[in-house]
Structures are given as C-alpha cells and as structure tokens.
C-alpha atoms as a printed R data frame, in Angstrom:
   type eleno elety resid chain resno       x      y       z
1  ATOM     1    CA   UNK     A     1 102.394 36.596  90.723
2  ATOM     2    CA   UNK     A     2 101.143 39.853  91.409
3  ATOM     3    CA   UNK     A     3 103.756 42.414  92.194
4  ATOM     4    CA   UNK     A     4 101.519 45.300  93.063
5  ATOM     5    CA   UNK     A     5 101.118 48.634  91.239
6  ATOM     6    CA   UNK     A     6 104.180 51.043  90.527
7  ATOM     7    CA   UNK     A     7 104.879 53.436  93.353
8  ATOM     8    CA   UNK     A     8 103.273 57.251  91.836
9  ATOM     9    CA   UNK     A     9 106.873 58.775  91.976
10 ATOM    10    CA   UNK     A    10 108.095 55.824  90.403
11 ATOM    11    CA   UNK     A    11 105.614 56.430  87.591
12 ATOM    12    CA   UNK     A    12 105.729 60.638  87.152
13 ATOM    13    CA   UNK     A    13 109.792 59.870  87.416
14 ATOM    14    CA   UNK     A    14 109.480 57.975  84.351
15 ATOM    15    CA   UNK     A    15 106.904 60.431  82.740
16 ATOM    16    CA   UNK     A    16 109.834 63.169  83.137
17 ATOM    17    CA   UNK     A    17 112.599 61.110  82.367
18 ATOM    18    CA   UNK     A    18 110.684 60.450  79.134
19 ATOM    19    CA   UNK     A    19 109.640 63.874  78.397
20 ATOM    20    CA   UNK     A    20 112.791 64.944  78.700
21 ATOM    21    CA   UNK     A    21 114.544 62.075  76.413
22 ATOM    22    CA   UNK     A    22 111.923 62.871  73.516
23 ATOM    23    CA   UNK     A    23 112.628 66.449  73.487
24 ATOM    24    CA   UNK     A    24 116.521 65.363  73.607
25 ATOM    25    CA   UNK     A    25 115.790 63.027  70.627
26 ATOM    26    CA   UNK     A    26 113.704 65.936  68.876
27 ATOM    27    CA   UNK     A    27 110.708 63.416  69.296
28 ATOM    28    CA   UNK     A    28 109.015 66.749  70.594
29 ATOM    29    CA   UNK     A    29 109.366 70.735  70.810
30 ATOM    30    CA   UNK     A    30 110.679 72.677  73.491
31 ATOM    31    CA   UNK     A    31 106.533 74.197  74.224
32 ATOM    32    CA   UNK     A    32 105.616 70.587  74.409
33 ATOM    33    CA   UNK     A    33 107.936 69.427  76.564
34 ATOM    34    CA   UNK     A    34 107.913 72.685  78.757
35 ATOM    35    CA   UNK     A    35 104.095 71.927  78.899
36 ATOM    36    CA   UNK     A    36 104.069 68.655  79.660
37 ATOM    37    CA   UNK     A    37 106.864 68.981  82.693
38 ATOM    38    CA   UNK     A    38 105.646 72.049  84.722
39 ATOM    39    CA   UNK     A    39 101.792 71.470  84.384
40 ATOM    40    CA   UNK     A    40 101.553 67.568  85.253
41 ATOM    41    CA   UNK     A    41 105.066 67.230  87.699
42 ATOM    42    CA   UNK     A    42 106.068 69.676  90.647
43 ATOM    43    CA   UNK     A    43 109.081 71.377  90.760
44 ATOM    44    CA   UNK     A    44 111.180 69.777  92.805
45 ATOM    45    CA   UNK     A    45 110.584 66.357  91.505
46 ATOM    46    CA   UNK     A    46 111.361 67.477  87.995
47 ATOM    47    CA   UNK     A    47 114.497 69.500  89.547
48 ATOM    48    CA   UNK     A    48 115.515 65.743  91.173
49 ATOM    49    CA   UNK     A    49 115.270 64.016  87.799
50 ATOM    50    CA   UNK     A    50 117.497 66.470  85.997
51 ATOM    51    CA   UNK     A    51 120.198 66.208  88.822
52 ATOM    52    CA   UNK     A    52 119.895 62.270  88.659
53 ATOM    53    CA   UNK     A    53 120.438 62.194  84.727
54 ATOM    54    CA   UNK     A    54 122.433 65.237  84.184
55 ATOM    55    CA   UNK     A    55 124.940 63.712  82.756
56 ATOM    56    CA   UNK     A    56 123.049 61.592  80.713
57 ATOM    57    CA   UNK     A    57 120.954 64.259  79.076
58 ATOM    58    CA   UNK     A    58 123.783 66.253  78.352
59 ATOM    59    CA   UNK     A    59 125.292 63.643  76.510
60 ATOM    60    CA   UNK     A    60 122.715 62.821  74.196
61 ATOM    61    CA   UNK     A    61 122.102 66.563  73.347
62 ATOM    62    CA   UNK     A    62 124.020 69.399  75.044
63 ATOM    63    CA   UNK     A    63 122.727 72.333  73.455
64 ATOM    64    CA   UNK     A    64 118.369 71.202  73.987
65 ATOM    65    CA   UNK     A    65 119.210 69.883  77.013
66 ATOM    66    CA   UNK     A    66 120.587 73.418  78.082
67 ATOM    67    CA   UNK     A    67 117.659 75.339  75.864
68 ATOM    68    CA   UNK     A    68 115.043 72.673  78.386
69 ATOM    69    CA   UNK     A    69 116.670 73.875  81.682
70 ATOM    70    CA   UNK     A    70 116.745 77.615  80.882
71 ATOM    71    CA   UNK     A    71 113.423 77.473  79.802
72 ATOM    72    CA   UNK     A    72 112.395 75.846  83.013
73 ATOM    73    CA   UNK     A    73 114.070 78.022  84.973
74 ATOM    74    CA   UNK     A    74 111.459 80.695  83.872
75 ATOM    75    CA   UNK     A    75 108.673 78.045  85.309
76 ATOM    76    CA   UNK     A    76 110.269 77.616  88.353
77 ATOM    77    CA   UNK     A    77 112.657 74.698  88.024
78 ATOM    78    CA   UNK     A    78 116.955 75.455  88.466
79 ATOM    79    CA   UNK     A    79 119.316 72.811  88.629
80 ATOM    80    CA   UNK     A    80 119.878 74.130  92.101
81 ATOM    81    CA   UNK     A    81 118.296 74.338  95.441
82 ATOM    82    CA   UNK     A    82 116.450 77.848  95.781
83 ATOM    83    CA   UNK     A    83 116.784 79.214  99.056
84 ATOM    84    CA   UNK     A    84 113.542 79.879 101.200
C-alpha cells in the first residue's frame, strides 16, 4: 500500500530535530550543527522546532542546548517572535 511521500516540512522538521539531538548527544560540533541548521532550514521553521522540543532538548543537555540557541541567535534564530 502506497502511502505517498512525506510532506517537505515533515521531512526538514526531522532534519532539525536531528541536527539538533546529535549536537545534544555530542554526535557533532556546535560549527556543524550551526551550519547545517541556518544554511539548509529557514528561520522560523527552525525557531518552531526549538519551541516544540524545548523541553526536551534541555533535558538531555542544558548547557549545548543553551550554547546552540545563543549561537543561533547571531544567525537569526531567538526562541521568540521578532517583531517586524
């Protein structure tokens, strides 16, 4: 039964989710990661995937999850909504 092909956001969700897990897990480096985020995801999406699973990332690492979200935040990407 052919259930179709994943939905892109579904896909570049997952990408971020599991960017950000392997930097988390020290799978990869903070310049990696960084990278691999800004240059392949926009903004907002990877600002919606941090909301959705800040709780989660936080408890598997505090401290890299914090060192990943202030280093985004020099690329663009806060935790909150910027105001246009």
């Amino acid at each position: 039964m052919n259930r179709g092909l994943p939905r892109p956001e579904d896909v570049s969700r997952h990408h971020i989710d599991a960017t950000i897990m392997g930097f988390l897990k020290r799978e990869k480096d903070a310049d990696w990661s960084q990278v691999s985020l800004v240059t392949l995801h926009p903004r907002e999406e990877i600002r919606v995937v941090l909301k959705e699973n800040l709780e989660r990332y936080g408890a598997v690492h505090d401290s890299r999850f914090r060192e990943l979200v202030a280093r985004l935040k020099f690329q663009g990407v806060s935790l909150r909504e910027e105001a246009t």
